[in-house]
PAPA-200197 format. One record per residue: x, y, z of N, C-alpha, C, O in turn; residue in three letters. Coordinates in steps of 0.001 Angstrom, whole numbers, plus 500000, padded with zeros to 6 digits. Example, Ala and Ser with C-alpha at 12.3 -4.5 7.8 and 13.67 -1.06 7.14 Angstrom:
513190494310507800512300495500507800513200496700507800514236496681508465Ala
512850497750507080513670498940507140512900500030507870513409501138508039Ser
END
This chain:
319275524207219540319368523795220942318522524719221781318710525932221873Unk
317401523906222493316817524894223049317202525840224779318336525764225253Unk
316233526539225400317081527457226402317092526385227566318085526337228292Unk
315807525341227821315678524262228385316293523104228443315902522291229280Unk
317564522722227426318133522097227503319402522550227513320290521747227229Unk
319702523752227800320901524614228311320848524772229316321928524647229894Unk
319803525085230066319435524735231200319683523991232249319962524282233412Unk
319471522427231388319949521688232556321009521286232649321411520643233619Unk
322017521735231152323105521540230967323743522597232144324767522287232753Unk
323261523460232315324311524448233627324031523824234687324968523733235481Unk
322632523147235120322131522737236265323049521547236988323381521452238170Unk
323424520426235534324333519241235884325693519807235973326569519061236410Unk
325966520862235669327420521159235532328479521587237013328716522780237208Unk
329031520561237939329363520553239244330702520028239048331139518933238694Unk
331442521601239523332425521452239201333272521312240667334488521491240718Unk
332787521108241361332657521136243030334399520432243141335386521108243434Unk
334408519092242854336071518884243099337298519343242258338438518891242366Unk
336896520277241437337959521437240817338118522442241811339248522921241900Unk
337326522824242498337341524047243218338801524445244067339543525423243977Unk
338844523250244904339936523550245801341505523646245307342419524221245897Unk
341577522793243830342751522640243181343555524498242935344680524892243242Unk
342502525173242337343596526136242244343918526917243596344964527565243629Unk
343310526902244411343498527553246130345047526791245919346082527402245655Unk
344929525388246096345854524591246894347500525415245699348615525827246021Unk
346955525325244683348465525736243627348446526901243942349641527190243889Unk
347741528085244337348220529153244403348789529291245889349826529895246166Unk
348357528952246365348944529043248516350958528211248078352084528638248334Unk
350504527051247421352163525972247339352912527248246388353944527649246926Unk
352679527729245486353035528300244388353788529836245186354955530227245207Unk
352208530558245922352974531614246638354198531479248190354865532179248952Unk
353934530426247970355082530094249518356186530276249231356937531089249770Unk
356631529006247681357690528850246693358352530050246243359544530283246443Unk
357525530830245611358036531972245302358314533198246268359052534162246063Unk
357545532914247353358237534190248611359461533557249408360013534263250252Unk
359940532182249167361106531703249704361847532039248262362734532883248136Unk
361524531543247622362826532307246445363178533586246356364343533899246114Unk
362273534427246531362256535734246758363360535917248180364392536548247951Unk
363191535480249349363919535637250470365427535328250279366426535921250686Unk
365214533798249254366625533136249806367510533901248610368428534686248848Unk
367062533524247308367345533871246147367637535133245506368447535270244590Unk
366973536007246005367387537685246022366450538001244967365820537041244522Unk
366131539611244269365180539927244070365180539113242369364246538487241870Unk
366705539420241693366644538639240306366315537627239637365847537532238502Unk
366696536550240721366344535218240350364452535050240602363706534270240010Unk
364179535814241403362491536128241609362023536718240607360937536218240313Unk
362398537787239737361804538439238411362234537429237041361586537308236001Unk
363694536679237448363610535564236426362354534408236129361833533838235170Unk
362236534473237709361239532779237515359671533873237303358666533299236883Unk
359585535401237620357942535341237413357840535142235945357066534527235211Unk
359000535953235761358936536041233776358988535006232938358883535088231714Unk
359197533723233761359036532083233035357506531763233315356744531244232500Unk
357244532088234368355922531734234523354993532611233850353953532099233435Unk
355178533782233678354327534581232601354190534490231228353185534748230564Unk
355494534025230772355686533694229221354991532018229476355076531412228408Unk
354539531406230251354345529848230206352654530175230213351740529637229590Unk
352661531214231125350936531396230990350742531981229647350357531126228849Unk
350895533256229097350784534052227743350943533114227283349735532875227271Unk
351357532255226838351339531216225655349895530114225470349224529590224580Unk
349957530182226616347976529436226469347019530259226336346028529744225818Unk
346887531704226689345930532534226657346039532979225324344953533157224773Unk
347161533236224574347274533324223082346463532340222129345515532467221354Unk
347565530938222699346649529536222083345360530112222037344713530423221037Unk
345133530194222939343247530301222687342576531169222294341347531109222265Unk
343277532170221907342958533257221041342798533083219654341861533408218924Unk
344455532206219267344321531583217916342957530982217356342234531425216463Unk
342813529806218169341792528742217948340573529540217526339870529352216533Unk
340447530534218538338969531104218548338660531309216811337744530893216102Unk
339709532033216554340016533218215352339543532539214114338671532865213309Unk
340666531095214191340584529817213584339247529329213188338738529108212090Unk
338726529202214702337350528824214039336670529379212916336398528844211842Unk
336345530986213488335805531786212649336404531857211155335594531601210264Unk
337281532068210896338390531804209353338081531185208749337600531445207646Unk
338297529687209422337519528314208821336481527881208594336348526938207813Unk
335151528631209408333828528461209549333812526823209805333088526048209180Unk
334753526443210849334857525138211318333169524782212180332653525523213017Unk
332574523423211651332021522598212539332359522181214057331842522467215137Unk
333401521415213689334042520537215054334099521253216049333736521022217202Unk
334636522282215530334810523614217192334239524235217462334672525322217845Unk
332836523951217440332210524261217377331757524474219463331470525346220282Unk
331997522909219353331948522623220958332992522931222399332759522677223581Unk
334053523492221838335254524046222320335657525423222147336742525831222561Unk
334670526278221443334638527405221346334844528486221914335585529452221734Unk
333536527977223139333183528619224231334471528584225571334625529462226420Unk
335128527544225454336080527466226531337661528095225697338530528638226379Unk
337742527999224917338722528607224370338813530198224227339913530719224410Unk
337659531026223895336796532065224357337179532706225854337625533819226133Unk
336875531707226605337507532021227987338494531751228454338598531840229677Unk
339358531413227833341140531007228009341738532349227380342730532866227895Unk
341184532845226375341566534405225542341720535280226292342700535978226552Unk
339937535230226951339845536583227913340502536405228883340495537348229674Unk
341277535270229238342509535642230249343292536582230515343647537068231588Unk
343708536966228764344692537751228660344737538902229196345782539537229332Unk
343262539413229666343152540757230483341939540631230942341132539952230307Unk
341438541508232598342955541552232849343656540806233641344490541276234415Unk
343448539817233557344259538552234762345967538389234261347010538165234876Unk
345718538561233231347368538417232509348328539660232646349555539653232739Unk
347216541026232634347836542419233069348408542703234179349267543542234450Unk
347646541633235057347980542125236577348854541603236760349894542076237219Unk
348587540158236350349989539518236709351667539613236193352706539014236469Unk
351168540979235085352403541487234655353177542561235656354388542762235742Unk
351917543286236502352890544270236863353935543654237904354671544638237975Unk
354501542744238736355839542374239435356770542398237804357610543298237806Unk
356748541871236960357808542570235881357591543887235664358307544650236312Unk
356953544268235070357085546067234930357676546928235808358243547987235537Unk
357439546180237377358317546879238586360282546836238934360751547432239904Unk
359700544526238049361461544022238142361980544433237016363155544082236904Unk
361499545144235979362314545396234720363885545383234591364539544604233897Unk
364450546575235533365747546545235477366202545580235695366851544871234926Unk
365890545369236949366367543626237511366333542456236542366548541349237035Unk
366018542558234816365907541574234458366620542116233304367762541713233078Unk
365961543156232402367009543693231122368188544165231204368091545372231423Unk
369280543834231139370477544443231161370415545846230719370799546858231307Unk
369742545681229331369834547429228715368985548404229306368706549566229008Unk
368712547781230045367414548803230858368567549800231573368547551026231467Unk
369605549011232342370544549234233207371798550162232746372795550491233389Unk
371552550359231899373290550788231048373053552433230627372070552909230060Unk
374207553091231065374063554284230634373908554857229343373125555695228895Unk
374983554107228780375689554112227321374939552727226950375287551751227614Unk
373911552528225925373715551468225476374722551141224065375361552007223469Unk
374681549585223688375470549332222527374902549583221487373813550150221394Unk
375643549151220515375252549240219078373895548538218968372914549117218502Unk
373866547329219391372466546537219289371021546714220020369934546153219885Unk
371553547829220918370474548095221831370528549680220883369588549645220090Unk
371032550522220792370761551806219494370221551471218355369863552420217658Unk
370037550331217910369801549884216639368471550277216621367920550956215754Unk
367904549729217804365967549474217866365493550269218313364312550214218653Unk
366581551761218550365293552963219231364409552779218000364392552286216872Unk
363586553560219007362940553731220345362495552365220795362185552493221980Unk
362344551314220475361716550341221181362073549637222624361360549240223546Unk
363454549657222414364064549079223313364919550245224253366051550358224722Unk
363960550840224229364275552115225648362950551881226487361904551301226197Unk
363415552614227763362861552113229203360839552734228670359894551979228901Unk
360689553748228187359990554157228031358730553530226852357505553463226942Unk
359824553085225619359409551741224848359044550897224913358233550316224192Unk
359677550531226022359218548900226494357738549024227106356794548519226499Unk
357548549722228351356199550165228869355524550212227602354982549149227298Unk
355387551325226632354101551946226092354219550457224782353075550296224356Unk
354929549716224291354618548568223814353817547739224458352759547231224086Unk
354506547620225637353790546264226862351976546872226881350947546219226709Unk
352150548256227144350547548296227261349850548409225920348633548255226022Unk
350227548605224861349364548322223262349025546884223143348074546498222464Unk
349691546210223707349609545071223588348742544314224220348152543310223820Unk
348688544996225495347236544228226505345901545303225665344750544911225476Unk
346430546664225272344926546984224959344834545993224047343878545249224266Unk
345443545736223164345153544833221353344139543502222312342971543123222233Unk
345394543093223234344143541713223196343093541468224250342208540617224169Unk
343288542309225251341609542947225800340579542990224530339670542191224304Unk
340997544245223684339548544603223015339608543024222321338975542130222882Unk
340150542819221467339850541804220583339268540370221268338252539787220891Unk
340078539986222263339494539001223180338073538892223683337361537888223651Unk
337725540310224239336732540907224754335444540783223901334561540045224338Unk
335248541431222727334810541486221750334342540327220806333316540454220138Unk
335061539269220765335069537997220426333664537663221441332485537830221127Unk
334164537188222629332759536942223701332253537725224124332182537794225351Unk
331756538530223440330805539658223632329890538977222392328733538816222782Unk
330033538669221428329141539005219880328768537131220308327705536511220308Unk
330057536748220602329571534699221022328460534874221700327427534467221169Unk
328363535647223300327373535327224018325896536355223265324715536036223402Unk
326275537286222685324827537865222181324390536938220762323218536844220398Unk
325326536402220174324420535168219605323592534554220534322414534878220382Unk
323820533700221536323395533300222313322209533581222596321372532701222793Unk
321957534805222658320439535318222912319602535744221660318376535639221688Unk
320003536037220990319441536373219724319870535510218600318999535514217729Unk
320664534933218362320893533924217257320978534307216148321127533445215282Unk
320914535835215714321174537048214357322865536900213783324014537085214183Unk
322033536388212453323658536641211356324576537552211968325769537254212014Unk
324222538459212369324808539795212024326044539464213357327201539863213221Unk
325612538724214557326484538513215493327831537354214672328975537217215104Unk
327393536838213747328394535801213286329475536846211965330539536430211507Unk
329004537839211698329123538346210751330263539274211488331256539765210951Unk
329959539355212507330750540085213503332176539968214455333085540667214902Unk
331732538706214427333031537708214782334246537105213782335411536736213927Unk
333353537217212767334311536776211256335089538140211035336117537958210382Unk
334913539213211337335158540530210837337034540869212189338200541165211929Unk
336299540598213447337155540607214435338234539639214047339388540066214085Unk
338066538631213749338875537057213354339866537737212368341073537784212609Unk
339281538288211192339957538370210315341086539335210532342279539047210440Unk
340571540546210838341687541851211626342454540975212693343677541021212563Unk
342099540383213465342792540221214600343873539038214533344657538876215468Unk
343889538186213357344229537318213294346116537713212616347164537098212812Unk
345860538830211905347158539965211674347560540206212716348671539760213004Unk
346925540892213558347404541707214728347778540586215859348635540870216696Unk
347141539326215881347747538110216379349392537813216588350220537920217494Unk
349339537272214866351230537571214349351790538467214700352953538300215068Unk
351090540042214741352295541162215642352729541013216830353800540576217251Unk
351445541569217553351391541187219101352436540302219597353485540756220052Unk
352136538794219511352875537492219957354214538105219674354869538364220683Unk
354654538335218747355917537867218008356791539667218940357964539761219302Unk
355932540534219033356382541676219987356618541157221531357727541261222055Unk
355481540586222223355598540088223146357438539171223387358312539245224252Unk
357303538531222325358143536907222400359917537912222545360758537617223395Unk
360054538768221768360965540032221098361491540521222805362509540187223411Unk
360223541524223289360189542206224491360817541997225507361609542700226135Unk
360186540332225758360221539878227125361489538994227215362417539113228015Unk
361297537868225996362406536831225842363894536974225232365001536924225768Unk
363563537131224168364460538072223206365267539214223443366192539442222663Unk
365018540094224571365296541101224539365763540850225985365515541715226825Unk
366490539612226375367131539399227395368963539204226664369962539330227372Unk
368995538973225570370135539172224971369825540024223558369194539466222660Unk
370262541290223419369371542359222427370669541719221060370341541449219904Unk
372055541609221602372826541453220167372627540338219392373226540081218348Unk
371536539495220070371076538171219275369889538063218104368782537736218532Unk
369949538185217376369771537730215895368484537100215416368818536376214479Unk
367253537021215585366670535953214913365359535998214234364430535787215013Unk
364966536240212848364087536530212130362947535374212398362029535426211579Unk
362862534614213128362430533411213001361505533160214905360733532231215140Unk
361812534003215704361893533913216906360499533878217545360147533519218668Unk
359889534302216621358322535005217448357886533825216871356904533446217510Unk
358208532878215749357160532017214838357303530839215968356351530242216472Unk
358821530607216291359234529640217313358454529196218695358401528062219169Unk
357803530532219262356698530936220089355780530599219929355407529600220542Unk
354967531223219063353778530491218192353422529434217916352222529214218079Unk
354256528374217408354039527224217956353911526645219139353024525839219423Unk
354988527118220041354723526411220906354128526885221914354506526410222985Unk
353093527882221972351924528448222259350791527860222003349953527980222897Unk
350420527139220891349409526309219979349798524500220662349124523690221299Unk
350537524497220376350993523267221253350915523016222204350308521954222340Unk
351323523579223346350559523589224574349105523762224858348617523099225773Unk
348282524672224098347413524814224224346120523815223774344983523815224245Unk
346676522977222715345656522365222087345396520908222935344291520372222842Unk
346515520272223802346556519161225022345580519870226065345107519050226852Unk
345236520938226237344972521642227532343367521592227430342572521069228210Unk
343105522358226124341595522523225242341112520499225224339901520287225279Unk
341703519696225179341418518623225011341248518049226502340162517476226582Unk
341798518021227427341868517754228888340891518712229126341496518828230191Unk
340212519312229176339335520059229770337698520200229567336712520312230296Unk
338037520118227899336678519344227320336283518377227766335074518204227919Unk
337164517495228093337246516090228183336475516058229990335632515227230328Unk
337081517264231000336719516938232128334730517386232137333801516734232614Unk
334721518639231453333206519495231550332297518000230445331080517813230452Unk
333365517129229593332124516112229107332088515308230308331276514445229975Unk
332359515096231214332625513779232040331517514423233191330888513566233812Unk
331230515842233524330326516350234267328966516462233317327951517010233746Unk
329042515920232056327762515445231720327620517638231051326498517931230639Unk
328614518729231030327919519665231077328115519731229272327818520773228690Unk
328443518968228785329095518920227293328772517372226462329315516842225493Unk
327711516986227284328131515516226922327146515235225539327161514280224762Unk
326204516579225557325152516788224318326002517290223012325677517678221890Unk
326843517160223473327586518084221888328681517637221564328706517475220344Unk
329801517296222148331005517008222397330846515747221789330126514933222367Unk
331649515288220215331613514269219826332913513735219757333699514647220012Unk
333633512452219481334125511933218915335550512441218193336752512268218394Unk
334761513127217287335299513968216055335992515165217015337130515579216794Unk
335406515510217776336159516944218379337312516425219001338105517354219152Unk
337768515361219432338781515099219908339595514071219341340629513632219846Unk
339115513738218349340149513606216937340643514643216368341874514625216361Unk
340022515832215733340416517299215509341654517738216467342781517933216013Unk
341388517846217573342112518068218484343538517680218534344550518367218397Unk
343371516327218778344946515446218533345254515302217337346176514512217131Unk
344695515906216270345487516093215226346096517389214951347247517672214620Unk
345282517963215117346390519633215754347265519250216199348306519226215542Unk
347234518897217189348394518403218510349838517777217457351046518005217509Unk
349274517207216857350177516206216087351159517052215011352341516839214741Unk
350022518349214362350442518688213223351293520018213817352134520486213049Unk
351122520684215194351637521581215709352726520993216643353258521784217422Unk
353185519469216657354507519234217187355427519293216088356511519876216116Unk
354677518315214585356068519222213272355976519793213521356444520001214641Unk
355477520516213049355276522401212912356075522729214174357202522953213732Unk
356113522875215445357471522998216161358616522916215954359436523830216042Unk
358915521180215483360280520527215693360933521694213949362133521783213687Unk
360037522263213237360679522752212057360837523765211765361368524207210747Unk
360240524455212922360255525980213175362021526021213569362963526446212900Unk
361986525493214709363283525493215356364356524752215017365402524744215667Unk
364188524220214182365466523334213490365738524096212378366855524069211862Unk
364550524989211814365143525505210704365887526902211062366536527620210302Unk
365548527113212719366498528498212989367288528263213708367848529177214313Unk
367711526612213956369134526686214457370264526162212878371408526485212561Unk
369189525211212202370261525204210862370897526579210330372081526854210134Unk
369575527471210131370205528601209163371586529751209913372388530484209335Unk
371366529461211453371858530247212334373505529567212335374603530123212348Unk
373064527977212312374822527450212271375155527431210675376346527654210459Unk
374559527266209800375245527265208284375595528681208215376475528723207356Unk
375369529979208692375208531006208416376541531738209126377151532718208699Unk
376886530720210717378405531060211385378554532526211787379663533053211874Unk
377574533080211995377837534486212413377778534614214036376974534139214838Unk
378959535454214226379372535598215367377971536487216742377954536463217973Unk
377112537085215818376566537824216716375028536966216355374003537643216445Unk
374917535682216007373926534708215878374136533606216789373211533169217475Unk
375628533007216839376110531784216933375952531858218395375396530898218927Unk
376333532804219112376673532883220703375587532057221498375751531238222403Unk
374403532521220882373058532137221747373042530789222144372795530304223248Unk
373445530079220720373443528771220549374323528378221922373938527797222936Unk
375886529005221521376946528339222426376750528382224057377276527678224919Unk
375625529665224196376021530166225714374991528909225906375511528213226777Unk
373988528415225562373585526311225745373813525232225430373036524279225383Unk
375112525286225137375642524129224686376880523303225815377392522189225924Unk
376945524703226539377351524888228168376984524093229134375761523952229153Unk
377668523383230131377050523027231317376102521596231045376138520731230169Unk
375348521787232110373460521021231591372570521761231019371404521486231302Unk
372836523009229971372251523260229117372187522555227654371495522573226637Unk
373200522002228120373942521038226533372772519690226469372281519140225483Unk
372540519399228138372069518151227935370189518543227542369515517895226742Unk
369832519411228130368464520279228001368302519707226318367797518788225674Unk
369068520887226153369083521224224655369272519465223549368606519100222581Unk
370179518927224098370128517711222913368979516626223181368086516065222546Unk
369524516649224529368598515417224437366726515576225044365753515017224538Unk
366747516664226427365659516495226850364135517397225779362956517056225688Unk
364875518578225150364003519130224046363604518223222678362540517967222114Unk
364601517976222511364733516817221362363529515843221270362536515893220543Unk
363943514839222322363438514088222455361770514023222697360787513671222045Unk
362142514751224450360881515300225046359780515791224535358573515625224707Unk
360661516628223667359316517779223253358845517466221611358054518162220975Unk
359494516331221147359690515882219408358938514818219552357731514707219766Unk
360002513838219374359941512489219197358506512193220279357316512185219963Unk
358971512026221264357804511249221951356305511360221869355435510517222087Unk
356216512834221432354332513529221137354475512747220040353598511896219885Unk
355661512827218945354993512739217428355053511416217578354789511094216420Unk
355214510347218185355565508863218174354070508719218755353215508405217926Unk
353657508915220096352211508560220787351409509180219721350606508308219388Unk
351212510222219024350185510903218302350289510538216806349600511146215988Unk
351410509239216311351404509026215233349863507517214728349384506950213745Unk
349769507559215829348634506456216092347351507076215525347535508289215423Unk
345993506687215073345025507517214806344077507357216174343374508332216439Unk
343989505923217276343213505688218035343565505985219069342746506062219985Unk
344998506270219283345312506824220622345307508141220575345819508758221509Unk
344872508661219753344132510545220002342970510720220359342503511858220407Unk
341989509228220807340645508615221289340945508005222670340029507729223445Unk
341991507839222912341969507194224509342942507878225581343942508588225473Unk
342323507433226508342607508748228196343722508259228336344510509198228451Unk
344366507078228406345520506197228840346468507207228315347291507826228989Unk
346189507347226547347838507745226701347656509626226588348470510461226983Unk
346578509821226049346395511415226055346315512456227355347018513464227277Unk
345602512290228391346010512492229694347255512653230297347351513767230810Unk
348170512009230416349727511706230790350340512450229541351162513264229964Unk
350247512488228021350756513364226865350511514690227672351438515490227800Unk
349085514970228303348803516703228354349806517152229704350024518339229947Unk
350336516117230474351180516352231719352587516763230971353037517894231153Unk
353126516023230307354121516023229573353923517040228901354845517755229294Unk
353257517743228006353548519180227237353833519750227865355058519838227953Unk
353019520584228794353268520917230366354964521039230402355819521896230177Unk
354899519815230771356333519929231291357549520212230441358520520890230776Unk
357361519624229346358526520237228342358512521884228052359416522676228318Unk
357298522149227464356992523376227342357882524194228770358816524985228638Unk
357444523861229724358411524141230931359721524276230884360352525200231398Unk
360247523198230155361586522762229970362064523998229134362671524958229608Unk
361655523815227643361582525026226709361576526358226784362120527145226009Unk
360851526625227883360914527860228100362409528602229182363005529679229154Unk
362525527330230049363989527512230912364829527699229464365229528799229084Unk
364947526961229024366187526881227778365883528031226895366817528371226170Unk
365053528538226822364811530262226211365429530855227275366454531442226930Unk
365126530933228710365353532661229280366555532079230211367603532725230223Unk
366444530670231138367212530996232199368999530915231896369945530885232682Unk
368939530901230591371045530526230375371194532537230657372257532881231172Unk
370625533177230469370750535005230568370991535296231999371552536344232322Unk
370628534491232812370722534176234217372009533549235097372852533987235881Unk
371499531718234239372422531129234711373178530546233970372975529332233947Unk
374100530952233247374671530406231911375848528635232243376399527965231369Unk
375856528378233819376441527426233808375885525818233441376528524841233057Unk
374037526026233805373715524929233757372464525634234439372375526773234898Unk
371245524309234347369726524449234579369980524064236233369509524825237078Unk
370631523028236590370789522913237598371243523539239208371089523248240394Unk
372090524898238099372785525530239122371450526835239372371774527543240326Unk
370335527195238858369252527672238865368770527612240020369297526934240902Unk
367588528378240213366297528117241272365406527582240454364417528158239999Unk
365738526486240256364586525663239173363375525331240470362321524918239987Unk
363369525397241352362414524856242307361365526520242721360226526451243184Unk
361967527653242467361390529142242137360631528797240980359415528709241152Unk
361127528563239730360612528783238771359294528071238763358216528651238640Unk
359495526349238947358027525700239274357230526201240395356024525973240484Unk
357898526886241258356475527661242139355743528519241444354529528319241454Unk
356256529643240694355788530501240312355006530475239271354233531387238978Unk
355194529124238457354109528433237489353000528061237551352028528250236820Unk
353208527264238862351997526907239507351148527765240248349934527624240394Unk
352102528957240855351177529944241132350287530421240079349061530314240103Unk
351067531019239040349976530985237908348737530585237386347679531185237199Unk
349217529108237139348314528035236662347002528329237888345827528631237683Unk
347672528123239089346421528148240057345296529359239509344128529299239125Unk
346465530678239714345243531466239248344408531829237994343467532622238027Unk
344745531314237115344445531240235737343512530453235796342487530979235363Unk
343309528990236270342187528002236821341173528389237572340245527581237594Unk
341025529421238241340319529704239425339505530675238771338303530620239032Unk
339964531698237844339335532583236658338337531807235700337186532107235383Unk
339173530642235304338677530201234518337138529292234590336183528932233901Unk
337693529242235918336487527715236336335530529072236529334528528855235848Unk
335430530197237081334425531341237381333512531243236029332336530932235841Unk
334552531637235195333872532152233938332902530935233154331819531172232618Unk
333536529643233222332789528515232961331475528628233244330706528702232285Unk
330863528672234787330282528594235461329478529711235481328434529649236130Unk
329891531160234637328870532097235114327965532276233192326899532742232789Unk
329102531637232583328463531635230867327780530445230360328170529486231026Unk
327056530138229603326666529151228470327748528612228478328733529334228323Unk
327995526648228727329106526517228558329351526135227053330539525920226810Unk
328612526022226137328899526433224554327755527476223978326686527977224324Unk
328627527472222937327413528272222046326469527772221828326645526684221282Unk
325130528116222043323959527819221913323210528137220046322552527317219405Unk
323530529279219683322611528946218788324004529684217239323748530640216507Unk
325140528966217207326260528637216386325607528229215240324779527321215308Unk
325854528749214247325374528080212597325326526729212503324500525984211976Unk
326399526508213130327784525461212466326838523799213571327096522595213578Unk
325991524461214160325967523188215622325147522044215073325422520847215158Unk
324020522641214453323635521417213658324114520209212812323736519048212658Unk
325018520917212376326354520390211330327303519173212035327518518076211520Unk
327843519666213412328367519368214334327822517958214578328413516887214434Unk
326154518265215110326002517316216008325663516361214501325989515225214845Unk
325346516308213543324753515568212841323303515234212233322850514199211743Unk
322751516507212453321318516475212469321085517383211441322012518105211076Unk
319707517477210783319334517941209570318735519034210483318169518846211560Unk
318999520402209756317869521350210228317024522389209074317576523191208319Unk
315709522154209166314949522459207951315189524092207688315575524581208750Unk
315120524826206925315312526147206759314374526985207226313196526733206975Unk
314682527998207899313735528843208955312462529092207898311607528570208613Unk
312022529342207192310894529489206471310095528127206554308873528001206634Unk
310837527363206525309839525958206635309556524973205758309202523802205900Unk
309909526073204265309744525750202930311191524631201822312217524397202461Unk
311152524174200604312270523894199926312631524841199083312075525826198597Unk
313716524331199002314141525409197727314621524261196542315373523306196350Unk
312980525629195536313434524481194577314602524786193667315293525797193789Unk
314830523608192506316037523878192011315961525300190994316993525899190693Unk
314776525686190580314868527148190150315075527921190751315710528834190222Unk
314803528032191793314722528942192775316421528958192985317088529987193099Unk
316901527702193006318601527960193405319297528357192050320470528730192033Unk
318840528300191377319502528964189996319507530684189969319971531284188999Unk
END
C-alpha cells in the first residue's frame, strides 16, 4: 500500500459529525454525576464511578487482547482492525489512570476493609495485598504493566509503518507473547482489587476468567461498530472486507458461550459445593430485584438473545440486526456489572439504587474515552500500512522483494 494512497485515505477521513457526540456525553454524564454526588452522598458517587470504570477497563483490555491475538495468530483478517484496537489499548493510560484517581481518593468510602481497625480472618488471609498500602502499589503495577505494553505495541505498529523492517514485526510478536501472560495477571488482579474485594470473605477461583470474557464481549460489538463507521467515511473502505466482519461476529458469538460457561460453571460448582463462605454472594442476589436481574434479565439478556441473533451466519453481515446487538451488549454488560458491585451497596434491590448515577457516570466515561479516541484516529495511519499479513488480507498476490522465483531446489 502505497504513502499516496494513505494519503488520501486520511484526506477522506471526516469525522466531523462524531465530534460533538462525546462533548454532549461528557457535559449529560458530568451533570448526572455531580447531582448524585449532591443528592446521593459521597458513597453512592464512588459506587457508580467504580461501575463506570470497571465498564470502561473492560474495553480497553478487550483491545489489548485482540491486539496480542493478532500477533499470536499471525492473523490476516485483523489485519484491518488492528490499528483501532491499538488505540482502544492505549486508553488504558493514561486516560484510564486519571480517571482512576476519584477511586484512589474514594477508597475507604468503598472497601469496607480499608475501614476496619481489626481486620477479619479473610481480609488477614491476603496480607499484604489487601492492606491500604497494597491496594495502591498493586493499582499502580498495573497501569505501569499496561502503559508500557500498550505503548510499545503502537510504537513498533507505527514504525512499521515507516520502515516496513521484519524486525518491527518481530517485535510485536515478542511483546504479544510476554504480555499476553501478564494480560491473565493484570485483569484477573484488577477484577480481585476493585470488584471482588468489595466482599473479601467471598470465594472464587474462577472470578477474573468471568471478567475476561466479558471484557472480550463487549469489546468485539464495539471493534465491529466502529470499523463499520471509519468504512462508511470511505477511510477503510480499501481494506476492510467482508471477511473482517464475519471474523468479528464470530468472536462475538464464540465469546457469548464462552461467557454463559464461564459463569454457570462458577455458580454450579459454588452451589454443588454449599459452602457457607461461597454461597452468601449468590444469596445476597437472589434478594429483592436482584433475583429478577440475575434470572431473568442476565440470562436471557446477556445469553440467549446474542447467541440466538448471532446463531445466523448472514446476520453477522447486516446493520439491521448487528447495530441494535452492539446497543444491547452495552447495556447488559451494564446490567452485569450492577449485579457484580451494586448488591455491596444496595443489597435490597437494583431499583432501590442510584441507577440513574451510575448511567451518568458511564456515559461520562464513554464520552471521554470517544473523544481520545477519535484524536488518536485522526492523528495516526488509520491501519497498518505496510503489515505482512495485508496482502493476504486484501487478496492480492505479491511477488517477492527480489523480484525473482524460487525454484523448487532452491526450496529444498
Amino acid at each position: 500500500m502505497s504513502s499516496n494512497s494513505q494519503s488520501a485515505s486520511v484526506a477522506r477521513l471526516d469525522l466531523s459529525k462524531w465530534r460533538n457526540l462525546p462533548v454532549i456525553l461528557i457535559v449529560i454524564g458530568a451533570i448526572g454525576a455531580g447531582a448524585g454526588l449532591a443528592l446521593g452522598g459521597l458513597k453512592q458517587f464512588a459506587f457508580s464511578w467504580l461501575l463506570a470504570f470497571m465498564f470502561s477497563l473492560s474495553l480497553c483490555l478487550g483491545g489489548w487482547f485482540l491486539v496480542m491475538v493478532h500477533h499470536l495468530f499471525d492473523a490476516s483478517w485483523s489485519v484491518a482492525t488492528r490499528r483501532l484496537c491499538e488505540h482502544i489499548a492505549c486508553l488504558l493510560a493514561p486516560t484510564m489512570l486519571i480517571l482512576f484517581l476519584p477511586i484512589a481518593f474514594t477508597a475507604k468510602s468503598i472497601y469496607h476493609w480499608m475501614r476496619e481497625t481489626h481486620p477479619d480472618h479473610s481480609v488477614q488471609s491476603k496480607y499484604p495485598l489487601f492492606t491500604i498500602a497494597g491496594f495502591y502499589v498493586t493499582m499502580a503495577a498495573l497501569f505501569v504493566i499496561w502503559w508500557f505494553y500498550s505503548n510499545r505495541l503502537r510504537h513498533w505498529s507505527l514504525r512499521q509503518d515507516e520502515t516496513g523492517s521484519a524486525e518491527c514485526t518481530r517485535r510485536m510478536r515478542v511483546f504479544a507473547a510476554s504480555g499476553i501472560v501478564l494480560f491473565a495477571i493484570t485483569l484477573t488482579m484488577a477484577a480481585m482489587m476493585l470488584m471482588k474485594g468489595l466482599m473479601t470473605e467471598w470465594y472464587s477461583t474462577m472470578y477474573g476468567v468471568t471478567y475476561f470474557a466479558s471484557s472480550v464481549w463487549v469489546t468485539l460489538p464495539t471493534v465491529y461498530v466502529i470499523t463499520l463507521i471509519l468504512q462508511r467515511t470511505t477511510a477503510l473502505r480499501d481494506v476492510v472486507k467482508e471477511n473482517t466482519y464475519y471474523m468479528i461476529g464470530s468472536l462475538f458469538f464464540a465469546f457469548t458461550v464462552f461467557w454463559a460457561y464461564v459463569n454457570f460453571s462458577q455458580y454450579f460448582i459454588i452451589w454443588n459445593a454449599n459452602m457457607p463462605e461461597e454461597t452468601f454472594w449468590y444469596k445476597l442476589r437472589e434478594v429483592g430485584s436482584w433475583k429478577y436481574v440475575g434470572q431473568i434479565v442476565i440470562i436471557f439478556g446477556h445469553f440467549f438473545i446474542p447467541f440466538l441473533m448471532l446463531l445466523r451466519i448472514d446476520w453477522k453481515l447486516k446493520l439491521i440486526p448487528m447495530v441494535p446487538l452492539l446497543v444491547w451488549a452495552w447495556l447488559m454488560h451494564f446490567v452485569d456489572l450492577e449485579f457484580q458491585i451494586m448488591p455491596a451497596l444496595h443489597a435490597d434491590g437494583v431499583l432501590t439504587g442510584g441507577l440513574l448515577v451510575d448511567a451518568a457516570c458511564v456515559l461520562f466515561f464513554v464520552g471521554v474515552l470517544m473523544k481520545v479516541l477519535i484524536a488518536s484516529i485522526l492523528r495516526y495511519p488509520v491501519y497498518p500500512l505496510r503489515d505482512p499479513r495485508m496482502s493476504e488480507m486484501l487478496g492480492v498476490y505479491m511477488p517477492p522483494a527480489t523480484g525473482g522465483s524460487i525454484s523448487p531446489e532452491g526450496a529444498k
